[in-house]
N, C-alpha and C positions, 0 to 999 in steps of 0.2 A: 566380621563385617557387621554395620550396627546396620539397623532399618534407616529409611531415611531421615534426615534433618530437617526439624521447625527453622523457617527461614521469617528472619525480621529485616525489613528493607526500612532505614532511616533515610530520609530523603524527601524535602520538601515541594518539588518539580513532580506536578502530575502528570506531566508525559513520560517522565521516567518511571515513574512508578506506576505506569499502565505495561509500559514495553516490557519491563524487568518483567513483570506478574507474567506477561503472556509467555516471556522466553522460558525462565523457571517451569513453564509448565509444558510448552512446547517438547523441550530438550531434556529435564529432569523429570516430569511428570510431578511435579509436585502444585496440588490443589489449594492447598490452602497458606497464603502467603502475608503475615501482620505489618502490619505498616504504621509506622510512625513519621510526624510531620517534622519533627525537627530532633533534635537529640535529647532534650527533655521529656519532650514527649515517650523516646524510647526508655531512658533510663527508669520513666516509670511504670512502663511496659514488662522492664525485667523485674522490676523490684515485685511488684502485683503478680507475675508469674516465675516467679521464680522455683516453685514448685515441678514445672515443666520445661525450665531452661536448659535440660541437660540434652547436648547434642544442639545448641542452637546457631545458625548460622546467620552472622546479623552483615547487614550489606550497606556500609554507612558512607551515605554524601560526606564532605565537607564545607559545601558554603551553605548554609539553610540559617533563616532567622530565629532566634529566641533564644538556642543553645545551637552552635555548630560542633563540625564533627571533633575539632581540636577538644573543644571545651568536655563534649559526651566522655571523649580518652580520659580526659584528666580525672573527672568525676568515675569513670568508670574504675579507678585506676583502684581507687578506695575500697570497691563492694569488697562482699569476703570473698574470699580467696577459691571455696568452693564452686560460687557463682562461675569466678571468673575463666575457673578449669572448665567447665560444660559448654565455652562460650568462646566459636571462632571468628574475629573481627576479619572482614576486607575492605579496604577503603576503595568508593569507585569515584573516581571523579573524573572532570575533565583539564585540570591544573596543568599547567606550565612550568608553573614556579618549579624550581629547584630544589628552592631551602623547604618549600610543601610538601615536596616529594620525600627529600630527605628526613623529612621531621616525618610523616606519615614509614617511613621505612624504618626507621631508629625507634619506632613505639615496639616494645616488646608486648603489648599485646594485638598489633596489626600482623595479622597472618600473612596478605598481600593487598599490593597496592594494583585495584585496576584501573585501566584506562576508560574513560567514557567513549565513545557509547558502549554500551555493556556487551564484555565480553564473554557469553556464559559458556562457550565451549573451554575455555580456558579454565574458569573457573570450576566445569566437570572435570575436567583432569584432575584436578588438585582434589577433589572429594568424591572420586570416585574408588579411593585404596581406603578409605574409612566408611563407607556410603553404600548400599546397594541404590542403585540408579538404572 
């Protein structure tokens, strides 16, 4: 089991990105949470840290202005390959859509797809067999 996971929340909604921070810490105890405002933003997040991206757990909106989460997938799709082994995507959103869901589930680098508002027990089951928590 590794220590725990750097968490990057991409997502441009500051009430979201206050709840998540407080639940993440609530429930995982985890202190220190990066935050990017849109998916550019994060991609240059990784790229600047990529040194410490191993084990990182990145928690990506889909609708945010400048780059959304679709477009973050695409470009991310590119980095090297090392990058993108250290790096488990979850898409949170609050989407309806179908073909959203679908395209968000068919990305082989989308680990899973959560529903908004955030579900973080859910997402401790899923990293709690790689994670001491």
């Amino acid at each position: 089991m590794e220590l725990k996971p750097l968490f990057l929340l991409i997502d441009d909604n500051l009430i979201d990105q206050l709840v998540t921070r407080k639940l993440l810490k609530k429930v995982l105890d985890i202190d220190q949470v990066f935050v990017a405002n849109n998916g550019l933003e994060g991609l240059q997040w990784i790229i600047k840290n990529k040194k410490i991206c191993h084990s990182l757990i990145i928690l990506l909106d889909i609708q945010m202005p400048i780059m959304n989460g679709f477009e973050f997938l695409d470009i991310f799709e590119t980095l090297n390959e090392e990058i993108k082994n250290e790096i488990q995507i979850f898409v949170m959103s609050s989407t309806l859509d179908q073909e959203e869901i679908k395209r968000i589930k068919d990305n082989i680098y989308v680990k899973d797809f959560l529903n908004k508002p955030f579900p973080i027990e859910e997402l401790k089951k899923q990293l709690t067999s790689k994670f001491l928590f």
